[in-house]
N, CA, C and O atoms as a Tinker XYZ file with bonds, in Angstrom:
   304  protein
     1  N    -43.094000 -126.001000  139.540000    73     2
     2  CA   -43.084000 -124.970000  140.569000    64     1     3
     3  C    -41.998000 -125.295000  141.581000    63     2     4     5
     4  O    -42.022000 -126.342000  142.227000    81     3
     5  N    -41.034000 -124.367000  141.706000    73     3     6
     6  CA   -40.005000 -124.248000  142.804000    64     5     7
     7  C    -40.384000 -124.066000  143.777000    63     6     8     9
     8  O    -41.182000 -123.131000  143.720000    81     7
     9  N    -40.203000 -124.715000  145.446000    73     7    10
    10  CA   -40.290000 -124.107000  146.518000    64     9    11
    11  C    -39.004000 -123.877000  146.839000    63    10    12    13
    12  O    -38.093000 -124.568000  146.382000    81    11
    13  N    -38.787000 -122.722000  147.787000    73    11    14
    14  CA   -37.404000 -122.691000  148.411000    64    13    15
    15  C    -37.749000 -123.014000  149.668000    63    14    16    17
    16  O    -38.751000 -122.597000  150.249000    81    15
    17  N    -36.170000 -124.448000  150.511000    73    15    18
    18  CA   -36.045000 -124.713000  151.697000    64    17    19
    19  C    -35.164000 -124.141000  152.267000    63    18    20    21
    20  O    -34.346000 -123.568000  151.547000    81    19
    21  N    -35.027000 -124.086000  153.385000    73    19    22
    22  CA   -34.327000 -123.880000  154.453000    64    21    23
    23  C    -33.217000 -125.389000  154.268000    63    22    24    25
    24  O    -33.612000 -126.555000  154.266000    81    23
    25  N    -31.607000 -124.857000  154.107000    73    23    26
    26  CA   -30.614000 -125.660000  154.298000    64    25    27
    27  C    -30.295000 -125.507000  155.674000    63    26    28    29
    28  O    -29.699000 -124.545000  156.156000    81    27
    29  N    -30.797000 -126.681000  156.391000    73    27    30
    30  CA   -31.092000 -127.524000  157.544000    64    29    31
    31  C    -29.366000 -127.305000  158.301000    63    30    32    33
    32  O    -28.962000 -126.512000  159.152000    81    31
    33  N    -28.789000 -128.215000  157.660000    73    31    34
    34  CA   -27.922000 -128.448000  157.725000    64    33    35
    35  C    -26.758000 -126.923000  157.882000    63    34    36    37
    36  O    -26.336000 -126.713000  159.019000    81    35
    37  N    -26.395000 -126.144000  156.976000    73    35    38
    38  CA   -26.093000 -124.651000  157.138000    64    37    39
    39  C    -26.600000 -123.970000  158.090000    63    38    40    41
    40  O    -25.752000 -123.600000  158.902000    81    39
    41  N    -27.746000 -123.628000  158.335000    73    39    42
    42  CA   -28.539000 -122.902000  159.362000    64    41    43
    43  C    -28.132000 -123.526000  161.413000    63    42    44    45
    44  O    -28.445000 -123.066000  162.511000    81    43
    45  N    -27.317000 -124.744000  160.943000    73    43    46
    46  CA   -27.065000 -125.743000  162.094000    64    45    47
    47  C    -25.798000 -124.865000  162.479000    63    46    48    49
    48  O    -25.735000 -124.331000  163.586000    81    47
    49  N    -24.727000 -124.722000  161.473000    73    47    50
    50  CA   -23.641000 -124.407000  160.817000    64    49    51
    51  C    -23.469000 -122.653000  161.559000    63    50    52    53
    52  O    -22.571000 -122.274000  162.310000    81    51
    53  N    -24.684000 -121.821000  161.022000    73    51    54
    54  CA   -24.782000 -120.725000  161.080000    64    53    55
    55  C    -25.074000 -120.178000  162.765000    63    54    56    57
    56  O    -24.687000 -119.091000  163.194000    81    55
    57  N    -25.724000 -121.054000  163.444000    73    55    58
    58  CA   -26.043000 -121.258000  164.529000    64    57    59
    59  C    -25.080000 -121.272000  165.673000    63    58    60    61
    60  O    -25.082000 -120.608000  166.710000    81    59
    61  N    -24.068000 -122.399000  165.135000    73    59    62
    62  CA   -22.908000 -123.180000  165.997000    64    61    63
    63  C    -21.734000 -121.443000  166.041000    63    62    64    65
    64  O    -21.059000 -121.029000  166.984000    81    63
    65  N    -21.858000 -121.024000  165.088000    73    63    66
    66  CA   -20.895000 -119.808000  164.951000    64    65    67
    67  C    -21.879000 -118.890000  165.601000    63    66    68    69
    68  O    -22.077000 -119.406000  166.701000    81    67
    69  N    -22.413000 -118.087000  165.534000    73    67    70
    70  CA   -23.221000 -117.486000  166.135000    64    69    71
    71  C    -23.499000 -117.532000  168.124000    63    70    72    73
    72  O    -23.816000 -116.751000  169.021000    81    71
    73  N    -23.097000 -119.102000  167.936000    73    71    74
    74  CA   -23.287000 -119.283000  169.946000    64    73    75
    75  C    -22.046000 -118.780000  170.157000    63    74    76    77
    76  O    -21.927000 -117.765000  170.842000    81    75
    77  N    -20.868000 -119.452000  169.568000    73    75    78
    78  CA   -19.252000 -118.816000  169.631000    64    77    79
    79  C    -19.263000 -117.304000  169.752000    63    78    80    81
    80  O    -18.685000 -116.694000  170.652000    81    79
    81  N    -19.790000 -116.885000  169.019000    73    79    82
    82  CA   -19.276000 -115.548000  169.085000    64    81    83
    83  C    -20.249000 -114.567000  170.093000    63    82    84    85
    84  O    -20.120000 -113.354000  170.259000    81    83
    85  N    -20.916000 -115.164000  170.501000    73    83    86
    86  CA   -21.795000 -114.953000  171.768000    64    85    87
    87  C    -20.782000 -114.745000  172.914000    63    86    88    89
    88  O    -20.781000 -113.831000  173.739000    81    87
    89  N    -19.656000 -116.090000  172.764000    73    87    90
    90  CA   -18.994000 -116.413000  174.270000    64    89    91
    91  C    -17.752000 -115.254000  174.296000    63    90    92    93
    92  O    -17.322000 -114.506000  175.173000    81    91
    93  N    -17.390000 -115.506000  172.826000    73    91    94
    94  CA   -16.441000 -114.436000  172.231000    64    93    95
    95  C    -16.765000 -112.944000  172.815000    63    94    96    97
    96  O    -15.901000 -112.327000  173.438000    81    95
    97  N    -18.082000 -112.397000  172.569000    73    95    98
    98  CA   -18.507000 -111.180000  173.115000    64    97    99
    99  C    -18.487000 -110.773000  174.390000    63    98   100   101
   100  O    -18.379000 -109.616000  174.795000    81    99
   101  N    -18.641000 -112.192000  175.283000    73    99   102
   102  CA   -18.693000 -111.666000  176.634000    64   101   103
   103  C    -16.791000 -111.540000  177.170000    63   102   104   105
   104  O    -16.279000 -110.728000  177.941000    81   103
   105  N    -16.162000 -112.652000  176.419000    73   103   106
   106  CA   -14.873000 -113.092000  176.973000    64   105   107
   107  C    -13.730000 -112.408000  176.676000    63   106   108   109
   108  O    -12.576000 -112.607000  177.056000    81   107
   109  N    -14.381000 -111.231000  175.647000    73   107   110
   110  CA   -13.031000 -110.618000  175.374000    64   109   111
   111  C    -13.484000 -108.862000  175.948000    63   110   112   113
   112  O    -12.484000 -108.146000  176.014000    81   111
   113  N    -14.537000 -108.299000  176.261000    73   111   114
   114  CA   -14.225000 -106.971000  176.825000    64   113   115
   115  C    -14.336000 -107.770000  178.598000    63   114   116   117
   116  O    -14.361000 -106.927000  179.495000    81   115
   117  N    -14.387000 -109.000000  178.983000    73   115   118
   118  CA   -14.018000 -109.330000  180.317000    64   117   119
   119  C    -12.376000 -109.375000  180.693000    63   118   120   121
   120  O    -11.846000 -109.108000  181.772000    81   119
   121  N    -11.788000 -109.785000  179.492000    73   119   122
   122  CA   -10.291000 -109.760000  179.887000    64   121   123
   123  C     -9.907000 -108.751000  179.698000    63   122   124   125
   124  O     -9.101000 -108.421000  180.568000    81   123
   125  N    -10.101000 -107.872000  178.810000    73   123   126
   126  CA    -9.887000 -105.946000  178.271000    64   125   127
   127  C     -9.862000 -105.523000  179.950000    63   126   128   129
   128  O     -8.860000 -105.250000  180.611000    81   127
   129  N    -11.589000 -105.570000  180.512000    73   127   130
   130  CA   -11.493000 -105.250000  181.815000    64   129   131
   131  C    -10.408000 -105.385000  182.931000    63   130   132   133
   132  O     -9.803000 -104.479000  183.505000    81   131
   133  N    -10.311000 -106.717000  183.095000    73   131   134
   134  CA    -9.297000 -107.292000  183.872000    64   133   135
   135  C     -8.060000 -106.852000  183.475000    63   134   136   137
   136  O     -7.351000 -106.342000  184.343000    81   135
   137  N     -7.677000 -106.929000  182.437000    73   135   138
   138  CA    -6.243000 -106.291000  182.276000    64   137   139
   139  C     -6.328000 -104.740000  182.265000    63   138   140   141
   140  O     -5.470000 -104.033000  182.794000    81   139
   141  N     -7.333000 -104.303000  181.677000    73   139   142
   142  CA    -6.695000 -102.873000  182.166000    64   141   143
   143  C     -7.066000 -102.069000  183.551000    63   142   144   145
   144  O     -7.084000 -100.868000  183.818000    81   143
   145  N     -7.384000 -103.376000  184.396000    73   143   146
   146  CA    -7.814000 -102.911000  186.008000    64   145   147
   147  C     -6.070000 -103.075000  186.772000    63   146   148   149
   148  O     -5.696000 -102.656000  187.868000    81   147
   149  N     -5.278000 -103.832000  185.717000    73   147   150
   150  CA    -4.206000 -104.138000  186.538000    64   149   151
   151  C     -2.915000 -103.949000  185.484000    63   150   152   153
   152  O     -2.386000 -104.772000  184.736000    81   151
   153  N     -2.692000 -102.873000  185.669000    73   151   154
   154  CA    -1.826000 -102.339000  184.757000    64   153   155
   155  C     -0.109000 -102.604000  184.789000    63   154   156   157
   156  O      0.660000 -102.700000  183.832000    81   155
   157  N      0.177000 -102.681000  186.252000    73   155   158
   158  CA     1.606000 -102.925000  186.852000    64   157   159
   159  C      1.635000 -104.524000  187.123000    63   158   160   161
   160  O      2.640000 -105.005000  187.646000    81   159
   161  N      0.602000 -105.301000  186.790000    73   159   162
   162  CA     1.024000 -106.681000  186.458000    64   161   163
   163  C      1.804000 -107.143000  185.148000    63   162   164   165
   164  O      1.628000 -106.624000  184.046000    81   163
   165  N      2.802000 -108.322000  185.443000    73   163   166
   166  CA     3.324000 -107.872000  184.204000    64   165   167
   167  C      2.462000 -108.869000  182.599000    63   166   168   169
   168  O      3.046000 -108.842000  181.515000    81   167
   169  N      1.654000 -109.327000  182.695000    73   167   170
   170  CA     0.663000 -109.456000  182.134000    64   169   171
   171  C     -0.408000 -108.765000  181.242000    63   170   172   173
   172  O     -1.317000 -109.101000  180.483000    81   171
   173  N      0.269000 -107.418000  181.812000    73   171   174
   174  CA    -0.894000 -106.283000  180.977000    64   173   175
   175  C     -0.748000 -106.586000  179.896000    63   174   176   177
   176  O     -1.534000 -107.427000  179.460000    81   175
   177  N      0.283000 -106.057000  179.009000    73   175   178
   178  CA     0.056000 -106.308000  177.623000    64   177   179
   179  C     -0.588000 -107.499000  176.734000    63   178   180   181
   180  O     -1.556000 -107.495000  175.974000    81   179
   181  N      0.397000 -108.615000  177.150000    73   179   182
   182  CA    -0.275000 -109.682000  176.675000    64   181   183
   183  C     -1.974000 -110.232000  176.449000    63   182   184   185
   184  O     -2.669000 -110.544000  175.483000    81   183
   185  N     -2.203000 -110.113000  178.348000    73   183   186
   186  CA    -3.726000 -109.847000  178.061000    64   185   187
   187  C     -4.226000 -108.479000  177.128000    63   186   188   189
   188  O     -4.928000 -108.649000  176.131000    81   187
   189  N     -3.943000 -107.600000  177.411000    73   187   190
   190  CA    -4.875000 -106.356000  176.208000    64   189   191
   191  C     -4.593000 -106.844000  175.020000    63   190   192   193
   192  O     -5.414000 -106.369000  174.235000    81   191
   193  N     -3.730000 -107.670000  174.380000    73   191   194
   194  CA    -3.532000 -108.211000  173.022000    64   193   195
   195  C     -4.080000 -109.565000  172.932000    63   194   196   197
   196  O     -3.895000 -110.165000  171.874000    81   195
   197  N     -4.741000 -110.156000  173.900000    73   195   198
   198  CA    -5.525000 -111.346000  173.577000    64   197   199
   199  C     -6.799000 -110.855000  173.338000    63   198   200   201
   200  O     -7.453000 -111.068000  172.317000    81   199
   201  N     -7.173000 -110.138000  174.377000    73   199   202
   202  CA    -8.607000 -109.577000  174.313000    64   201   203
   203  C     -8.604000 -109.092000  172.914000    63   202   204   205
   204  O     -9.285000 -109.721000  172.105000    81   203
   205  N     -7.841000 -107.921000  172.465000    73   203   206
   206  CA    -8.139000 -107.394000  171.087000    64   205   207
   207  C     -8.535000 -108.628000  169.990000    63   206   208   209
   208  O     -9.366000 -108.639000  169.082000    81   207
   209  N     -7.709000 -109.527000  170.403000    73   207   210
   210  CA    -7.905000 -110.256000  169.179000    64   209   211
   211  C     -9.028000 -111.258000  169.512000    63   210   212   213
   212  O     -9.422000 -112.157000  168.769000    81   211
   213  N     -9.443000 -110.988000  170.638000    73   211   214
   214  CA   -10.683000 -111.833000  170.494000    64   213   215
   215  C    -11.980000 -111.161000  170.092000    63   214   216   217
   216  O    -12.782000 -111.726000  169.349000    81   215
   217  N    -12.184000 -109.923000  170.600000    73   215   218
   218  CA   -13.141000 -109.084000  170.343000    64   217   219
   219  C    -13.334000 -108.621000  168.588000    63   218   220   221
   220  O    -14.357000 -108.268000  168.001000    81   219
   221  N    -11.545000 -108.833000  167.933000    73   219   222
   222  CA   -12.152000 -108.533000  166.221000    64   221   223
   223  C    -12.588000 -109.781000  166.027000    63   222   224   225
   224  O    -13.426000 -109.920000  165.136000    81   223
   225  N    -12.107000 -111.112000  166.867000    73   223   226
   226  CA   -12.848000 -112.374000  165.887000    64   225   227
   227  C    -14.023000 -112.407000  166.314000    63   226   228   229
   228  O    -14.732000 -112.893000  165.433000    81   227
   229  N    -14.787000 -112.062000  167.490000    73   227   230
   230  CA   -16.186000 -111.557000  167.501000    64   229   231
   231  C    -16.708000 -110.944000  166.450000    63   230   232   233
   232  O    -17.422000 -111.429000  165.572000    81   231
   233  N    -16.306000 -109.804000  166.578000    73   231   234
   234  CA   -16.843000 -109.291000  165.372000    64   233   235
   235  C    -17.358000 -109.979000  163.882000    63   234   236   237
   236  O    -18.467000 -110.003000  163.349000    81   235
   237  N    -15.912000 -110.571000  163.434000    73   235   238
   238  CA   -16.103000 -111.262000  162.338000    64   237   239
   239  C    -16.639000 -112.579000  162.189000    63   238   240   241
   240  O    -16.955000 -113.147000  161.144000    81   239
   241  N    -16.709000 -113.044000  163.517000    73   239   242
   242  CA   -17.477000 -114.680000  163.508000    64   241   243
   243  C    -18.902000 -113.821000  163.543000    63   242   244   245
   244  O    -19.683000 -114.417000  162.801000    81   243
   245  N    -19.409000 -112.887000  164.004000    73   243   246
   246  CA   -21.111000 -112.142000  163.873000    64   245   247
   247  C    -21.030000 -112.491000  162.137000    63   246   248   249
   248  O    -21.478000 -113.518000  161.626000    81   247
   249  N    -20.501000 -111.621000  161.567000    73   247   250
   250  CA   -21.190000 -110.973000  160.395000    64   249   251
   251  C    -20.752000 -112.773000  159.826000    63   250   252   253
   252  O    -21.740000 -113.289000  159.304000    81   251
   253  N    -19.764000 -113.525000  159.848000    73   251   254
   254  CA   -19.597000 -115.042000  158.987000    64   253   255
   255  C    -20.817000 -115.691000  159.613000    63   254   256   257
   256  O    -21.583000 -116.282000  158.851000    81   255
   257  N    -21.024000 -115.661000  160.606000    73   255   258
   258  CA   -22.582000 -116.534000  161.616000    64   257   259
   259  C    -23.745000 -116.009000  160.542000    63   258   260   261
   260  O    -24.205000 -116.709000  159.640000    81   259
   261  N    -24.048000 -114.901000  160.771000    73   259   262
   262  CA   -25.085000 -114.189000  160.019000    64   261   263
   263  C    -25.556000 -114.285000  158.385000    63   262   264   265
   264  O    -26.639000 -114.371000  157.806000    81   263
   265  N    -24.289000 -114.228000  158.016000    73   263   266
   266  CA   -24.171000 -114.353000  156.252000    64   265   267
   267  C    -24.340000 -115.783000  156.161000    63   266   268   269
   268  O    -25.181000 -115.927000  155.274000    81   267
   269  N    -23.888000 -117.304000  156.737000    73   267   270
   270  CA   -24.095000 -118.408000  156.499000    64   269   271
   271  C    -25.535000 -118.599000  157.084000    63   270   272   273
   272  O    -25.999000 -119.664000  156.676000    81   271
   273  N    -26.328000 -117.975000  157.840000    73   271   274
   274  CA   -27.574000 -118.127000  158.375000    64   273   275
   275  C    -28.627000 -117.259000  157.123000    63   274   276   277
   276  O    -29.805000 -117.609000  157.053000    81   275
   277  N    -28.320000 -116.597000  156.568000    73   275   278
   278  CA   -29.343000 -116.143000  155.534000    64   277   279
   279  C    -28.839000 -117.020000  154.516000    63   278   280   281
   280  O    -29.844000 -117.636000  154.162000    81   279
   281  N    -28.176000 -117.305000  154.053000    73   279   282
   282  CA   -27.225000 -118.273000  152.920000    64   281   283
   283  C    -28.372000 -119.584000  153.001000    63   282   284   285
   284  O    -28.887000 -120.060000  151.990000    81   283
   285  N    -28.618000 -119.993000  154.196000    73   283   286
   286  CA   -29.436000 -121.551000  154.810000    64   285   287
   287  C    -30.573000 -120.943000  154.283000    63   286   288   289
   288  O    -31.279000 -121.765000  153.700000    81   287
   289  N    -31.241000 -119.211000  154.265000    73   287   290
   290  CA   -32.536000 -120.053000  154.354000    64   289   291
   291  C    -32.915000 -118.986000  152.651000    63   290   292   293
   292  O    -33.916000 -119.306000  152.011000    81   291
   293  N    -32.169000 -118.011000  152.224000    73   291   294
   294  CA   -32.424000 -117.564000  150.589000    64   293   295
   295  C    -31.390000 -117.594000  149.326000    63   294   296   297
   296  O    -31.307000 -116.867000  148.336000    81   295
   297  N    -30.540000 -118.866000  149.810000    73   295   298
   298  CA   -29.903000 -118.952000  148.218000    64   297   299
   299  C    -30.621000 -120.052000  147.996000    63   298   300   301
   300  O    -31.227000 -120.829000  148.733000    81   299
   301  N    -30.408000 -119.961000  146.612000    73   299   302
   302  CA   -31.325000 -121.346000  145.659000    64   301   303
   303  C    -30.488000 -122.826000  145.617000    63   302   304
   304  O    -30.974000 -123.794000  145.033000    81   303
């Protein structure tokens, strides 16, 4: 008889990405904000192109966090 465990270790893994993209979520529509409150700085762009790219790696650190967190606790 098989039991299935929880990979301890992955789920640690799945976790650690998951807090990231937590910080990711707050830190990139905060600089979006900030830069597009100040448009005639010459900074705008740069910041609106950091933010973007932080907000898609949000995105994609969610769904990689998520998929390695079910991975820990239903592959065989």
């Amino acid at each position: 008889m098989e039991t299935n465990h929880t990979d301890k270790e992955l789920l640690v893994k799945g976790i650690k990405t998951m807090l990231l993209t937590a910080a990711l979520m707050f830190l990139g529509p905060t600089l979006f904000y900030i830069g597009l409150s100040n448009p005639d700085k010459p900074l705008y762009i740069p910041i609106l192109i950091v933010a973007s790219i932080l907000c898609i790696l949000a995105i994609y650190l969610a769904f990689k966090g998520l998929k390695t967190i079910m991975d820990s606790m239903f592959k065989k």
